[in-house]
N, C-alpha and C positions, 0 to 999 in steps of 0.2 A: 416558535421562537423560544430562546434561552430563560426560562425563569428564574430569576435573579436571587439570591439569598442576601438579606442584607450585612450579616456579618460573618468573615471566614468561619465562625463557627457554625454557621449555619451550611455550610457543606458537606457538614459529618450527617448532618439529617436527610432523610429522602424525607420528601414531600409529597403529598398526590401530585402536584404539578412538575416536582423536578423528577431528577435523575443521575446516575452514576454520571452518565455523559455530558449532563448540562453542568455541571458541579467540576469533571474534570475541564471543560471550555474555558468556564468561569476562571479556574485556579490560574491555567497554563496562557490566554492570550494575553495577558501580560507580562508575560514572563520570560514568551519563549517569540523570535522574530518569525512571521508569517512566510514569511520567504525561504526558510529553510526546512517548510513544511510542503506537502503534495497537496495544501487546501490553503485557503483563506477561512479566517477565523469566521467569518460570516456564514460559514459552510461546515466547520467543524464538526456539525454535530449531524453530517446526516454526509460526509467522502472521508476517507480513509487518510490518515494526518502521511502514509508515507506514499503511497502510491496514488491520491488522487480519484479514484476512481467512486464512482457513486455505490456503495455496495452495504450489506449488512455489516454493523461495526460491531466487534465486539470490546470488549475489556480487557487491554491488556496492562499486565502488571511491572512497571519498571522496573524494581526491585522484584523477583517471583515471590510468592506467598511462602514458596517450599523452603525458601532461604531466607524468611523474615522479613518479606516485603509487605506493608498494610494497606488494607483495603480503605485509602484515603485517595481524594483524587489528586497531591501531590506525588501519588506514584502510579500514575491511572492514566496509558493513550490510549485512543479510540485507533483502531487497526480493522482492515478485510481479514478475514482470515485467511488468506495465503500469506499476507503480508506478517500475520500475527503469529505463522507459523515456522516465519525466516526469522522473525525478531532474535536480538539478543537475550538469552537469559543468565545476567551477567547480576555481582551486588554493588555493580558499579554506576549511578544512576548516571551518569552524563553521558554512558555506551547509547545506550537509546537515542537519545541527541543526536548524537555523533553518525548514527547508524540511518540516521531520518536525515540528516544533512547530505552524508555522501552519496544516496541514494538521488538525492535531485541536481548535485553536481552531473554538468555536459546535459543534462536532459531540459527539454521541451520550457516544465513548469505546466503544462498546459493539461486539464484533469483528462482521464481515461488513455490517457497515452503510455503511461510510465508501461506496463506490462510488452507493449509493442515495441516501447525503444527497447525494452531490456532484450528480447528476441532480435532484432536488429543487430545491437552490439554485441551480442552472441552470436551471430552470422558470420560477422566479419565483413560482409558485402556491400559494396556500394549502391543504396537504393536507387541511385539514377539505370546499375546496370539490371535491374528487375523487370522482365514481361510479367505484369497481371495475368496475362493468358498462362501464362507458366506456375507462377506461385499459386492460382486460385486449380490448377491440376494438381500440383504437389500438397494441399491444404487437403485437398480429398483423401489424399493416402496418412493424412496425420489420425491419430487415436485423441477420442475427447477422453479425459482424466475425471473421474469422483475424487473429489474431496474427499481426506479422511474425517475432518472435523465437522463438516455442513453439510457434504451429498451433494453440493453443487457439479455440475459437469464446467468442465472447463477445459482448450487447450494450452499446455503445458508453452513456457515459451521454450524452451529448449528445441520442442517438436519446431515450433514454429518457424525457430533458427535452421532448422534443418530444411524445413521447406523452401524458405528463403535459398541457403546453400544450394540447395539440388535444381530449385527453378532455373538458376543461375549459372551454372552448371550444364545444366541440359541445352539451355538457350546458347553458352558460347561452342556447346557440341554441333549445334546444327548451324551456325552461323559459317 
């Protein structure tokens, strides 16, 4: 759980018990509405504030460091790093906001989905018109992706949208 500092200056301090990401939790759920996040604050500090999903978080800087942005958790989201690596790097702090808002507008809300709906809406396809038997053929012929930043393997959703498209595809060819 979140270790609490009692007074906002006690955020600028790491503690053995705190952290960059309990100290940014602390600054931002009051600040910023849950709802325009891919998490609940209760969950902040261990799923991704824009996509939701349960992953390694890292640091990312709302204002960049490169452009005079400080290493305080008033300019500090916790991000996946795919997420961390679409962000804006902008010296406009409210892009962030704004970027984590439109990102969960038409979507679910619901964690681990975001990266699925975004291949979906990249498809173009109506998911009612999808055979599994089809998509789970064309997901074979997709390439997994390394990270550049982490070495994770992951499929790209683009690819994903293409398997989606072709399953679809194939299935109104043989209908």
């Amino acid at each position: 759980m979140l270790s609490e500092p009692t007074t906002l200056s006690g955020l600028k301090r790491r503690t053995k018990n705190g952290s960059w990401l309990d100290a940014a939790v602390l600054y931002w759920r009051t600040r910023v509405y849950e709802g325009d996040l891919g998490c609940d604050w209760s969950e902040a500090d261990k799923v991704c504030w824009n996509c939701g999903h349960c992953r390694s978080l890292q640091k990312c800087h709302i204002i960049p460091r490169s452009i005079g942005g400080e290493d305080e958790p008033s300019n500090i989201v916790a991000l996946c790093a795919q997420c961390h690596d679409l962000s804006p790097d902008v010296s406009d702090e409210s892009e962030i906001w704004r970027w984590i808002k439109s990102n969960r507008a038409g979507r679910s809300g619901m964690y681990n989905t975001y990266w699925g709906e975004v291949a979906l809406e990249e498809s173009g396809v109506d998911p009612a018109s999808v055979s599994l038997a089809e998509l789970k053929k064309h997901l074979r012929l997709v390439g997994e992706h390394v990270g550049q930043l982490t070495g994770r393997i992951r499929i790209k959703p683009s690819s994903v949208a293409w398997a989606l498209r072709s399953s679809v595809k194939e299935g109104a060819a043989r209908a």
